[in-house]
C-alpha positions as CSV (number, residue, x, y, z in Angstrom):
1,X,0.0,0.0,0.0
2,X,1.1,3.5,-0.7
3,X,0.6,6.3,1.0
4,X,0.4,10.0,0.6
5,X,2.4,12.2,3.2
6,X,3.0,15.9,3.6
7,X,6.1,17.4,4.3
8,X,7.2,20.9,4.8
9,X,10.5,22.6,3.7
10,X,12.5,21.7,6.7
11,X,12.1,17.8,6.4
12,X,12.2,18.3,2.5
13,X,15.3,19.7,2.9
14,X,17.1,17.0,5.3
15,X,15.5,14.2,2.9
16,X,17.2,16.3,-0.8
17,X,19.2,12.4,-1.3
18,X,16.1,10.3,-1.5
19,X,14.2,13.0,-3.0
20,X,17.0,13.1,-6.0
21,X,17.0,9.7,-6.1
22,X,13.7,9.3,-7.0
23,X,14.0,12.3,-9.7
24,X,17.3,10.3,-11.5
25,X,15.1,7.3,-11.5
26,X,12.5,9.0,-13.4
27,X,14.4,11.3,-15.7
28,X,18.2,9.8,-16.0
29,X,19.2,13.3,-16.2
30,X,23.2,13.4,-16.8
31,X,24.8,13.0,-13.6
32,X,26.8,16.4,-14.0
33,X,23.8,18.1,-13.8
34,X,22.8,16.9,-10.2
35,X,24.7,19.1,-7.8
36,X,23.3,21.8,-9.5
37,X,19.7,19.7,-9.5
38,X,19.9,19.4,-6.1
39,X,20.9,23.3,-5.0
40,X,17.7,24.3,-7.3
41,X,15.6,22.1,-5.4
42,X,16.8,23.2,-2.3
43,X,16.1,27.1,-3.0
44,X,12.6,25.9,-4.0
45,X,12.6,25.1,-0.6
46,X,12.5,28.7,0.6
47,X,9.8,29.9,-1.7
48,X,6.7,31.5,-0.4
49,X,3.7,28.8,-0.2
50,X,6.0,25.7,-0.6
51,X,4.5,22.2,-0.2
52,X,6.0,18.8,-0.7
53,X,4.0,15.4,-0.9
54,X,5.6,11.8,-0.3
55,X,4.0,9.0,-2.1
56,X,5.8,6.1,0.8
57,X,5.8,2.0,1.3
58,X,4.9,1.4,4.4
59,X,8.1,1.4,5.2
60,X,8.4,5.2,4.8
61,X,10.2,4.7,1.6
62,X,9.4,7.1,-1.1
63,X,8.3,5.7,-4.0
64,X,7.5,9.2,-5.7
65,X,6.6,12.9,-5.1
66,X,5.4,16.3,-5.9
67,X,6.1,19.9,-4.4
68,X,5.3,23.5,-5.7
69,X,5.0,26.7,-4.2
70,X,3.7,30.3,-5.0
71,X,4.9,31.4,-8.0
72,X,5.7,35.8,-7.6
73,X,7.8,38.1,-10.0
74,X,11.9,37.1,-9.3
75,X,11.6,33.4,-9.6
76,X,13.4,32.1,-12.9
77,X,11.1,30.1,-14.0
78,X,8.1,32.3,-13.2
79,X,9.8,35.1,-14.9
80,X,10.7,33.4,-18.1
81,X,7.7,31.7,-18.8
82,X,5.4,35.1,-17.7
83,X,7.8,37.0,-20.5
84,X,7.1,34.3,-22.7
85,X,3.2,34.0,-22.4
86,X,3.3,37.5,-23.1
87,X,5.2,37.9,-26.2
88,X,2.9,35.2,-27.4
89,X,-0.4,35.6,-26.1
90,X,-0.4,39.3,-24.7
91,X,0.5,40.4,-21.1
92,X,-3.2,40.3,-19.5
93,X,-2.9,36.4,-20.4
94,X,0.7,35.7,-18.5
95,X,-0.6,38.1,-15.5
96,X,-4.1,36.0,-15.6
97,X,-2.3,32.6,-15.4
98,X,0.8,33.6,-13.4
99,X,-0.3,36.5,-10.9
100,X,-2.4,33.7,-8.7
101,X,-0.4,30.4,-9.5
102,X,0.5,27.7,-7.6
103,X,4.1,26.2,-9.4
104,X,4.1,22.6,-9.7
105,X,8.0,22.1,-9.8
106,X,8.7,18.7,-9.5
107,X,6.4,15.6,-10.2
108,X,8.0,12.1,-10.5
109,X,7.0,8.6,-9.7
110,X,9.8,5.8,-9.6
111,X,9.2,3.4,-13.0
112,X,8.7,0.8,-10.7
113,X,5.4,1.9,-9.8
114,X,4.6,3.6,-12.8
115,X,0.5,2.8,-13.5
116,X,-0.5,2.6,-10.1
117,X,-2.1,6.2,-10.3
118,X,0.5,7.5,-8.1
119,X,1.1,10.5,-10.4
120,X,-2.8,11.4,-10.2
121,X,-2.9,11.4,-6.7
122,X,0.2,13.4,-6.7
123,X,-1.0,16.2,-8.9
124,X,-5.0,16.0,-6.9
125,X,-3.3,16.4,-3.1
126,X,-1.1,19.1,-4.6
127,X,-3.4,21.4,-5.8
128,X,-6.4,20.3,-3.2
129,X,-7.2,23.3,-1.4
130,X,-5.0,25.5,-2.1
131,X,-5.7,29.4,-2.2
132,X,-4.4,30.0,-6.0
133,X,-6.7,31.0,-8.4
134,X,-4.7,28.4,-11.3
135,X,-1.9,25.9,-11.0
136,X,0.6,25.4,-14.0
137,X,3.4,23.3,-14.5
138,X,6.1,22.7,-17.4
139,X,6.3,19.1,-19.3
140,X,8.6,17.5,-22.1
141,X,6.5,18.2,-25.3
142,X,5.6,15.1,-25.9
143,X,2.7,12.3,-26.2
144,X,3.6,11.0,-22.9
145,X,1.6,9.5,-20.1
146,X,2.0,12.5,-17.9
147,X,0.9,15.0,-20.6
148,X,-2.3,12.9,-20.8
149,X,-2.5,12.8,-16.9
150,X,-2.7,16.8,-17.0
151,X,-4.9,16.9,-19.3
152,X,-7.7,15.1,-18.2
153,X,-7.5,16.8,-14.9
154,X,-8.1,20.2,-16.5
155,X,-4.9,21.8,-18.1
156,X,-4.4,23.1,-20.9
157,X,-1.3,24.1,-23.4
158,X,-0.2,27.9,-22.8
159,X,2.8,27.4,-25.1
160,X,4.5,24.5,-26.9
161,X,7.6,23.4,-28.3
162,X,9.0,26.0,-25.8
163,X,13.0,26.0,-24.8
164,X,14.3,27.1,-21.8
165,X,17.2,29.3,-21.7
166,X,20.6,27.6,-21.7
167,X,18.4,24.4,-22.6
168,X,17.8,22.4,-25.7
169,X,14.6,20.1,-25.1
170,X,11.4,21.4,-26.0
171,X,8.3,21.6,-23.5
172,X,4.8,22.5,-23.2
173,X,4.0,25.5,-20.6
174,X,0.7,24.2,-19.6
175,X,-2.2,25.9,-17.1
176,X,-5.0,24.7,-14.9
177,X,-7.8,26.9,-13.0
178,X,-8.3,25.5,-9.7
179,X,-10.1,23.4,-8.3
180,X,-9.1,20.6,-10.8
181,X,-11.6,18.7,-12.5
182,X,-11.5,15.8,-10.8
183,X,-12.5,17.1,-7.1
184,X,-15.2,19.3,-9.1
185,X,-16.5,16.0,-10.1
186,X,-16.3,14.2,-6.5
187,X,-18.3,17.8,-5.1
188,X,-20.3,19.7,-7.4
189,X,-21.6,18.7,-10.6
190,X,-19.4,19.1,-13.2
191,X,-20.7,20.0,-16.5
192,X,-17.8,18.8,-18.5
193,X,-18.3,21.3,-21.0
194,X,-14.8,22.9,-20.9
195,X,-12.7,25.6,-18.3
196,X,-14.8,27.6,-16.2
197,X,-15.4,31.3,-17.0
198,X,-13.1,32.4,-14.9
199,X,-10.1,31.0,-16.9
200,X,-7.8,33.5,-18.3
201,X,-7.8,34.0,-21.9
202,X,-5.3,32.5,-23.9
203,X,-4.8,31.2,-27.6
204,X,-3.1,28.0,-26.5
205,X,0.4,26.2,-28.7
């Protein structure tokens, strides 16, 4: 059985080694990009609004996990997607899905449990109840089984085939208004017929 567990920055911070090891399983990134991995997720750490989730054996093992935070102006990745968003879509879109946004960072379930709907639960805890007004997160632009996962909660592309600075893969910016579609669906009826009104306007890829 796996369970869910929240953690807070200080225990995210003393627990950076398991956390990493779960992130190499699930993206063999090359290994001399892991100090630098690891400094980056520990300054996440110290962002307003942070929150971390353990997916855990029994054991206490982590098996996968999730953690975000309050995206404001100064952060690199808020700032270079917002700048983005706006040269593409128009600066009242960037400010309506970045000035209220919760930052999904980091999402990863070890292969070994891969299809287990670990990375669901992930994403749902995440964004239950929190105060932001949308969520959005960043994805390799491709058909895979996490893009699929986003979607059918409720995001939606805000940009695609997007490269990072200093980067070469391409990946899709992509935005949700909160609540997510799923816990509309386990409360209030959910119509199904699309974002709510109050989703900022955007043109999409």
């Amino acid at each position: 059985m796996i369970g869910l567990r929240r953690v807070g920055p200080d225990e995210f911070t003393t627990r950076l080694d398991a956390v990493l090891e779960i992130y190499i399983a699930a993206m063999d990134p090359p290994a001399d990009q892991l100090p630098g991995r690891k400094t980056i997720m520990g300054n996440h750490a110290l962002h307003p609004g942070f929150t971390c989730l353990f997916a855990e054996r029994p054991d206490g093992t982590p098996v996968g996990l999730a953690y975000g935070f309050h995206g404001v102006p100064g952060q690199w990745w808020h700032d270079v997607v917002h700048r983005a968003i706006a040269e593409r879509n128009g600066e009242g879109s960037a400010r309506g899905w970045l000035g209220d946004a919760l930052e999904l960072a980091e999402i990863h379930v070890h292969p070994d449990h891969h299809g287990k709907g670990i990375g669901r639960a992930l994403v749902m805890g995440m964004c239950a109840g929190r105060p932001e007004r949308t969520a959005v997160l960043s994805t390799r632009d491709q058909p895979t089984a996490a893009r699929h996962l986003y979607r059918s909660v409720g995001f939606v592309d805000l940009l695609t085939q997007f490269v990072f600075p200093g980067g070469y893969e391409r990946y899709a910016i992509l935005g949700a208004v909160l609540p997510l579609k799923g816990w509309a669906r386990r409360g209030t009826a959910d119509s199904g017929s699309g974002p709510p009104s109050t989703a900022p306007s955007h043109s999409g890829g």
